[in-house]
Backbone as a ProteinNet text record, in pm:
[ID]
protein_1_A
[PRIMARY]
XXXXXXXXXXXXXXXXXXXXXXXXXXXXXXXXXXXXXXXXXXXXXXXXXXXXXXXXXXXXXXXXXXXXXXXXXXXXXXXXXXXXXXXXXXXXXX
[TERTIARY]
85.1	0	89.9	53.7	166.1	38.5	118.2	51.5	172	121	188.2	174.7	348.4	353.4	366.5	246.7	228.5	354.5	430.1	502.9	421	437.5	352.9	482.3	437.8	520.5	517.9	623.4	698	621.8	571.5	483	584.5	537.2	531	697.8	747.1	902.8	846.8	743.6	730.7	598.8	492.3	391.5	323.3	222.5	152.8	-3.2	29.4	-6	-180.4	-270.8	-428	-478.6	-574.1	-674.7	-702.1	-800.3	-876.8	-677.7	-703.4	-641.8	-675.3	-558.4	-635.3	-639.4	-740.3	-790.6	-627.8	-591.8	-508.6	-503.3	-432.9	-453	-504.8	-527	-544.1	-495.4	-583.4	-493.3	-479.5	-375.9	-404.1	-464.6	-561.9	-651.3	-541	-482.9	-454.9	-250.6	-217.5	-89.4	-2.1	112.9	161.6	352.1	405	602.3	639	699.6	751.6	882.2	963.1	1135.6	1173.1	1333	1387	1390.5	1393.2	1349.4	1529	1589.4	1702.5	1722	1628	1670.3	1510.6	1415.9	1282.8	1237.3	1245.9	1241.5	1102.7	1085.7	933.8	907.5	796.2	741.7	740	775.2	776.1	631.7	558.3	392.9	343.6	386.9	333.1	300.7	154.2	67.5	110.8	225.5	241.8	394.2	477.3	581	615.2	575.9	569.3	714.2	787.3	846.6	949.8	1067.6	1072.3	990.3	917.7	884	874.1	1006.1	1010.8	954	957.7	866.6	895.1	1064	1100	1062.8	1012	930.9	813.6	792.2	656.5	606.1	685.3	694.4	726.2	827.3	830.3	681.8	614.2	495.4	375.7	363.9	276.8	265.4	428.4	448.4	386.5	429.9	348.9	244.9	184.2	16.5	-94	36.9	-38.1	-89.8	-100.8	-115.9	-29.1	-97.1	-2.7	-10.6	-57.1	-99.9	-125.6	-78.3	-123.1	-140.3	-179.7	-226	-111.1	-13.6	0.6	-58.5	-63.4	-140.4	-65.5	19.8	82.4	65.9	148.1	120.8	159.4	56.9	76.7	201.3	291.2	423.8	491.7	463.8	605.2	584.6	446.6	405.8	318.1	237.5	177.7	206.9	404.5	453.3	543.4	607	711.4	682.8	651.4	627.4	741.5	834.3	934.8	997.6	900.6	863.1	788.6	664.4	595.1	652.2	731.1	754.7	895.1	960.2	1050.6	967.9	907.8	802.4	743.6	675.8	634.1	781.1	911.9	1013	1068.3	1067.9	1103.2	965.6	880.7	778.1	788.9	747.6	714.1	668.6
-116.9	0	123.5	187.5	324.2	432.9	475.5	536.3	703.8	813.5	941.3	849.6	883.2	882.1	1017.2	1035.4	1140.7	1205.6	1309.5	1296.8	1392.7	1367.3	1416.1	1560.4	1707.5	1741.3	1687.1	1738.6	1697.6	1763.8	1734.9	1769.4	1905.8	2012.5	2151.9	2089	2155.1	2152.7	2230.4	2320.9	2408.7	2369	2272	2296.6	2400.9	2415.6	2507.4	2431.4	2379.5	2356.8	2377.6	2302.2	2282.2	2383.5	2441.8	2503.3	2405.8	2315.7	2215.9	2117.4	2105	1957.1	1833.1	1749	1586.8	1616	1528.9	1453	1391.8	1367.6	1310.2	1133.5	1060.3	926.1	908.2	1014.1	995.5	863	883.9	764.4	834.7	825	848.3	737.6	742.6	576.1	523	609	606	636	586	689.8	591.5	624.3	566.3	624.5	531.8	566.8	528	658.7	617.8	613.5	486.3	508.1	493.6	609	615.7	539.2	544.3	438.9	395.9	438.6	338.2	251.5	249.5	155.5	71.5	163	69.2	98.1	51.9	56.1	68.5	199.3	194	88	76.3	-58.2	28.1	-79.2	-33.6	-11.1	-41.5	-19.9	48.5	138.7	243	344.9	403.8	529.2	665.6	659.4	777.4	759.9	870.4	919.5	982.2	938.4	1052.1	1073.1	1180.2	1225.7	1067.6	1109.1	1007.7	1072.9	985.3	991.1	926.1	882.7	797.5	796	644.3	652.5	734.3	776.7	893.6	1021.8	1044.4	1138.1	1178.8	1042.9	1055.1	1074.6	976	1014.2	1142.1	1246.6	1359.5	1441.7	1437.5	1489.8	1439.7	1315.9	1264.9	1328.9	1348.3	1409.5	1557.2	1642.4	1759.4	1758.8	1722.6	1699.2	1638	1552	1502.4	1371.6	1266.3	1197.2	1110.8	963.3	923.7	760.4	713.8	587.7	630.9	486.5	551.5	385.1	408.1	280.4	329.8	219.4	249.1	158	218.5	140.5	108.6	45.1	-31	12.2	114.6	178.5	98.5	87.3	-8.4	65	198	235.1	145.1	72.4	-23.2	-181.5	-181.6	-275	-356	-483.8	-558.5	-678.6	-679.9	-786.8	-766.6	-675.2	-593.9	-508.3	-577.8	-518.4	-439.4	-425.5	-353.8	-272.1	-152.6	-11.2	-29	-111.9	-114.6	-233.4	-313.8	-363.5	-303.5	-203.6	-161.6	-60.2	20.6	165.7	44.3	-77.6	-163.7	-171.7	-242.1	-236	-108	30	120.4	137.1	200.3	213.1	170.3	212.3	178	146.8
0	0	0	-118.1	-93.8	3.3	129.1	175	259.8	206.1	312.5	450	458.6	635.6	698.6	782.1	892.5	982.2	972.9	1057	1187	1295.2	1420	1502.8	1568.3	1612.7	1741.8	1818.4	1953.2	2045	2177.8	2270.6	2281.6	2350.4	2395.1	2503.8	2514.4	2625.3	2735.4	2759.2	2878	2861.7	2931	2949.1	3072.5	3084.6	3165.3	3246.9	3365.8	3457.8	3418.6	3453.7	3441.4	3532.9	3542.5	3612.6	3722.9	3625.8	3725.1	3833.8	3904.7	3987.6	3942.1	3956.7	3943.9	4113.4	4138.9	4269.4	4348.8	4462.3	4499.5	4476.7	4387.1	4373.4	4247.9	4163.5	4012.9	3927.2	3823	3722.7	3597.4	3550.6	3351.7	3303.7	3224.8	3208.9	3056.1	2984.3	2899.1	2797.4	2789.5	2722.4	2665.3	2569.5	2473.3	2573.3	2510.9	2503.6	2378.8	2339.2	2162.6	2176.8	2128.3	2141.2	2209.9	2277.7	2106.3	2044.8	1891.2	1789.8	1752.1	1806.5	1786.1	1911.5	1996.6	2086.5	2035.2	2048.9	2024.9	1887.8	1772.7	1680.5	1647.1	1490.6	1463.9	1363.8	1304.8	1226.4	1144.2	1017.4	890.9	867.2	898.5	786.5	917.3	972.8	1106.7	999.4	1063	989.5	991.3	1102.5	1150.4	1205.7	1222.1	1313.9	1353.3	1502	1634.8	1656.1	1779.8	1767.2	1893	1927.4	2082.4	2172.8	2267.3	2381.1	2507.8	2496.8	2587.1	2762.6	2832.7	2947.9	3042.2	3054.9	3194.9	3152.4	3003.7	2952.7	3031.4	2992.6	3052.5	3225.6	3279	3393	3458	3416.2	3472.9	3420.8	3307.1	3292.1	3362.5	3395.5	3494.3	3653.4	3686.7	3821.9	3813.6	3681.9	3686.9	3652.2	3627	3640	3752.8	3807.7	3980	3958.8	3839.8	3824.9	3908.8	4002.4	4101.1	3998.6	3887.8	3813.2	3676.1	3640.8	3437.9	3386.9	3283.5	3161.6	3065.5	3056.1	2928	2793.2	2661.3	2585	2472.8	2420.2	2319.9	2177.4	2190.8	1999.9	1858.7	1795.4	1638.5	1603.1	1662.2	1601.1	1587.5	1712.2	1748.7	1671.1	1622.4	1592.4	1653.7	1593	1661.5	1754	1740.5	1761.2	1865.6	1919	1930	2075.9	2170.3	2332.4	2386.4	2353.7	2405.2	2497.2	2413	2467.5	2604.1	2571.8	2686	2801.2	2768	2873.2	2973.4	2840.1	2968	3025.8	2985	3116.4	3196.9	3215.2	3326.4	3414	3355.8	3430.6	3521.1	3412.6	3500.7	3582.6	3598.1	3722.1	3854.4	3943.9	4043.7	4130
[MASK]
++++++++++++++++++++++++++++++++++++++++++++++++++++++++++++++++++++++++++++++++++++++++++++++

């Protein structure tokens, strides 16, 4: 299938803090870790390419937001075969 690949920009470097609060004990129900793609490689037939985002990424943005739990959810980037990503953010966590 010849298909445009999407390239996606890079989340904001200075975000700005919510109005509302999460609750104390929050969860993110939801979220992805991309990369780096030379350590976690993207899939060739991926729709899209996001920027790296890796999980200590993520984690320092979780802390500023107050989130104390998260889901992560297994992006078709990495493929359908290819747990990687998500099993090292389970390893790093705590």
């Amino acid at each position: 299938m010849d298909r445009k690949l999407r390239v996606n920009f890079p989340p904001t470097p200075n975000p700005r803090k919510p109005k509302l609060k999460v609750p104390p004990g929050a969860w993110d129900t939801h979220f992805h870790a991309y990369g780096p793609p030379q350590v976690f490689p993207y899939a060739e037939d991926r729709f899209f390419t996001p920027p790296a985002a890796p999980i200590e990424h993520y984690f320092k943005l979780a802390a500023f937001l107050g989130f104390e739990r998260g889901v992560i959810a297994q992006s078709s980037v990495h493929g359908d075969h290819d747990l990687g990503v998500t099993l090292d953010a389970i390893r790093k966590s705590d």
